[in-house]
Phi, psi and omega in degrees: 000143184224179176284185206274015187221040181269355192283312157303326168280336177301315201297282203315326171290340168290318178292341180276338172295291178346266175331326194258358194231347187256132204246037160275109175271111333315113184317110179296149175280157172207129253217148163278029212236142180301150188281011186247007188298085168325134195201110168307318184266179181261118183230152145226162217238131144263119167234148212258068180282007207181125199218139180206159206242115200292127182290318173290345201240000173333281204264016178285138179281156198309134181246149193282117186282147190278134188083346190225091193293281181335330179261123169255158195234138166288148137357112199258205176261115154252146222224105180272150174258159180206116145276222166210103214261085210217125168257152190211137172203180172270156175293178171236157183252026158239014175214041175024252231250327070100316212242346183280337202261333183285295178322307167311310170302294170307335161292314178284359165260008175274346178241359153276315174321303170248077203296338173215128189321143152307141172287353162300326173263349167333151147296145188293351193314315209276323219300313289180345192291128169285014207230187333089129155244130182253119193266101191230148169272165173243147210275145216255115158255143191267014182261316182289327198291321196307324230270330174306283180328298150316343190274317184270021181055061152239162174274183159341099168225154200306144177198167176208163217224135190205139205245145163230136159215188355249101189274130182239129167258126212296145171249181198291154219290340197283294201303354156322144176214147169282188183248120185293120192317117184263304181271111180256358158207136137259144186167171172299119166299109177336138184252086175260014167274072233304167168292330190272134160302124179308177178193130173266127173251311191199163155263169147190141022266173154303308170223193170146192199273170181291171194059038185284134189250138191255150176247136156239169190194154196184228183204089167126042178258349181265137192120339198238172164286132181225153170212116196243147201180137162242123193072245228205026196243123182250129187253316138195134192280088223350095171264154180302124173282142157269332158227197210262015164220174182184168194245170141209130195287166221238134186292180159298103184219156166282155204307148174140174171267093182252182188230142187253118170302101166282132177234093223231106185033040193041035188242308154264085196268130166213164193244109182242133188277162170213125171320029203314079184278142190322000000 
């Protein structure tokens, strides 16, 4: 992310990569000027014809500003750059255009060669930036190049067209928000659940009349839920255990034999016949 004046430092970095990579004796100046710029000497030239706002990075969501975790940054404008790649020297007069096309060549392999600027030619402005400036050529249209020329009275000259992106400019310190508090303790979580598995070991009495209250009892039961039911009849309905037994009275049933289901958090199950006597 960069400032609201990164755009000029994107210009400037292209030129010092220019300057610092291009391997021509005597080296051409390299100049930052509208293509209607008069000019004597051998140069070659960037001009900024064109800006677009990257469609993919449009809509990204607030992100955590970096050094400060409490704080979120909006999105910043990301921005593609598009330059006019242009050379310029005097003609000669058996080789025209010759020393503009030597020039020319030599710039488009400096910027194929170094498809995302090095950080050594960055502005310092850029240094702190997170983003990559990536350097691509761009499909040459001749309906937009005729449209340059023309806007400036010039004739034609040999060009060549290069997209840089992705520059994002920061927006201002007010549209920041802090991050809203999720957690209000950390620590280790109450364990209310012991480690060893219950086991029902046994009932009594076996039998007697309804509403008989029967105990069961077993090991490693407190801490968990039990529930007991007969037939299609729930007796109880899990309750917290506390110790390693517990009780339930036996329903209204008529004289006979039934049998009672124990479920001790659905980790332990037994079956017990039990007697309902007159």
């Amino acid at each position: 992310m960069s400032a609201g004046t990164a755009i000029g430092m994107v210009s400037a970095s292209l030129r010092n990569l220019l300057v610092g990579e291009m391997r021509l004796n005597p080296a051409p100046d390299v100049t930052i000027l509208a293509p209607d710029e008069a000019s004597t000497t051998r140069r070659v030239n960037l001009f900024l014809y064109k800006l677009a706002e990257n469609q993919f990075l449009k809509n990204q969501d607030f992100t955590v500003k970096a050094g400060s975790p409490n704080q979120l940054v909006p999105a910043p404008l990301s921005v593609n750059l598009f330059y006019l790649l242009t050379p310029y020297a005097p003609n000669d007069p058996l080789e025209g255009n010759a020393t503009a096309h030597q020039i020319l060549g030599e710039a488009m392999r400096v910027f194929y060669e170094n498809p995302v600027v090095p950080a050594i030619y960055l502005d310092p402005g850029l240094a702190d930036a997170r983003e990559h400036l990536q350097i691509a050529s761009d499909l040459l249209d001749p309906e937009e190049l005729r449209g340059i020329w023309t806007t400036f009275s010039q004739p034609f000259r040999l060009s060549v067209m290069y997209q840089v992106s992705t520059v994002q400019l920061d927006r201002l310190p007010a549209a920041q928000r802090p991050l809203a508090n999720r957690v209000r303790t950390v620590g280790v979580p109450e364990i209310r659940a012991p480690l060893d598995l219950p086991v029902i070991t046994g009932m009594t009495p076996a039998a007697g009349p309804a509403g008989t209250v029967v105990t069961f009892t077993g090991a490693h039961l407190a801490g968990w839920r039990g529930m007991v039911s007969v037939g299609d009849r729930t007796v109880l309905p899990g309750q917290p255990l506390t110790a390693d037994s517990f009780t339930a009275a036996v329903p209204a049933l008529s004289a006979g034999f039934y049998e009672l289901r124990v479920d001790v958090a659905q980790l332990a199950r037994r079956t017990f016949l039990f007697e309902v006597t007159p």
